[in-house]
C-alpha positions in Angstrom: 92.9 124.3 92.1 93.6 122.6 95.4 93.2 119.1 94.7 95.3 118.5 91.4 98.0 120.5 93.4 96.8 117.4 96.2 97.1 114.8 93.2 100.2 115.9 92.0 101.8 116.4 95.6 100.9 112.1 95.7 102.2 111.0 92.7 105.6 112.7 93.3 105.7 110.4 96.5 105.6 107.4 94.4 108.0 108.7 91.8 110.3 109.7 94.7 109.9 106.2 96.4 110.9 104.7 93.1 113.7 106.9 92.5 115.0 106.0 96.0 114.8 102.5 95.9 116.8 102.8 91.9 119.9 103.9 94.3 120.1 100.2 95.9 121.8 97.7 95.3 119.2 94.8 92.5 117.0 97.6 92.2 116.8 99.1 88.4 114.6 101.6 87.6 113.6 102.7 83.8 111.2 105.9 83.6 109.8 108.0 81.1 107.5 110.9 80.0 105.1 110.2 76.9 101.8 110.7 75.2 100.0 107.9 74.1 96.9 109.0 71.3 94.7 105.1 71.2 91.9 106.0 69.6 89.2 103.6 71.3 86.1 104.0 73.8 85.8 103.7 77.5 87.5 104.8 80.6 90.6 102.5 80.5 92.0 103.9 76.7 91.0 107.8 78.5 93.1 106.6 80.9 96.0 105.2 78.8 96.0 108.5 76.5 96.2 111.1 79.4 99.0 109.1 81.0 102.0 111.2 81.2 104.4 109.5 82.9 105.9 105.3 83.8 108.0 104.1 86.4 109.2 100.3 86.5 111.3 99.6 89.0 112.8 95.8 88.6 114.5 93.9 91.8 117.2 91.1 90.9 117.0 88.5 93.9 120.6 87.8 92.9 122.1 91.0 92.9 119.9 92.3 95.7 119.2 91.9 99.5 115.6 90.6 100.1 115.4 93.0 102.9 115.3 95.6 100.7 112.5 94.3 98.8 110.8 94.0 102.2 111.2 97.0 102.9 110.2 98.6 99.7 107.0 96.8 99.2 105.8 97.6 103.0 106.7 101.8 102.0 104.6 101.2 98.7 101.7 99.2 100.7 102.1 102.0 103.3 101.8 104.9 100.2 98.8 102.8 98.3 96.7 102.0 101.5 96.3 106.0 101.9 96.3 107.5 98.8 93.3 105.4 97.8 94.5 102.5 95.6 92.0 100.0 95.2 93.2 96.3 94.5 91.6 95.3 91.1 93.2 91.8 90.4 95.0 90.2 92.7 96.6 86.5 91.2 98.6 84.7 93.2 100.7 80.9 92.8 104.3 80.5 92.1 104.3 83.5 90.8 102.6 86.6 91.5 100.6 89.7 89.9 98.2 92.4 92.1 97.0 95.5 89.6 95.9 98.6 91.7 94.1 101.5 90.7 92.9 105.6 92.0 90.1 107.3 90.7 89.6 110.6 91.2 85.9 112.2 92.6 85.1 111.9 88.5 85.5 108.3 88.4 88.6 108.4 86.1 91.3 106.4 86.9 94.7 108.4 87.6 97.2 106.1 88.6 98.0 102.0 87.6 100.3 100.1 89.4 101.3 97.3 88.7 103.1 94.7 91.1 104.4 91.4 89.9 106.7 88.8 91.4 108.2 85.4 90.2 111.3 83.3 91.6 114.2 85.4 90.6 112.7 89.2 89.9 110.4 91.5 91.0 108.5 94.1 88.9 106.8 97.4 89.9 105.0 99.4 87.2 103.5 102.9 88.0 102.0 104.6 85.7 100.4 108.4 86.6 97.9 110.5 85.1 97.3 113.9 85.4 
């Protein structure tokens, strides 16, 4: 009873980081509850159908201050490093895309984020499940 209280208690830190960061100036955030039913195999669709709620938060390098972006990306690295994200892809060039994932003690993946970066945005997709 503890720990999904425990899991629950850390996605709220993400979504609250999120929500945060949607108050400053370039930052946007779109957010929403749903229910997914994919009807395929394996742990990634279990995943995708128990999610229950996405964040993106976008970053206009026009509109914003980079310092900002600095700053949110070291909170989220701060929040990812211990919580127990785990850095599945990592591509980097001109652009940029890192996908990182937490399992719970089953195996089963409960959060995705996704980070991506190119010369004029910057993308930050959370998805929670739960």
């Amino acid at each position: 009873m503890i720990i999904p209280g425990l899991l629950h208690s850390q996605d709220r830190e993400i979504k609250r980081l999120f929500e945060k960061y949607a108050k400053v100036d370039g930052f946007k955030l779109e957010k929403g509850d749903f229910d997914l039913n994919i009807d395929l195999e394996g742990d990634f669709s279990n995943f995708l159908n128990s999610i229950n709620g996405l964040y993106i938060l976008r970053f206009d390098k026009e509109t914003g201050n980079p310092s900002d972006l600095e700053t949110f990306k070291a909170k989220l690295k701060k929040q990812t490093g211990k919580k127990g994200f785990e850095n599945m892809l990592d591509i980097s060039s001109e652009g940029s895309v890192k996908i990182l994932i937490r399992k719970n003690s089953r195996d089963e993946t409960t959060d995705y984020l996704m980070i991506t970066s190119g010369d004029e945005t910057a993308m930050f997709l959370w998805a929670g499940a739960g």
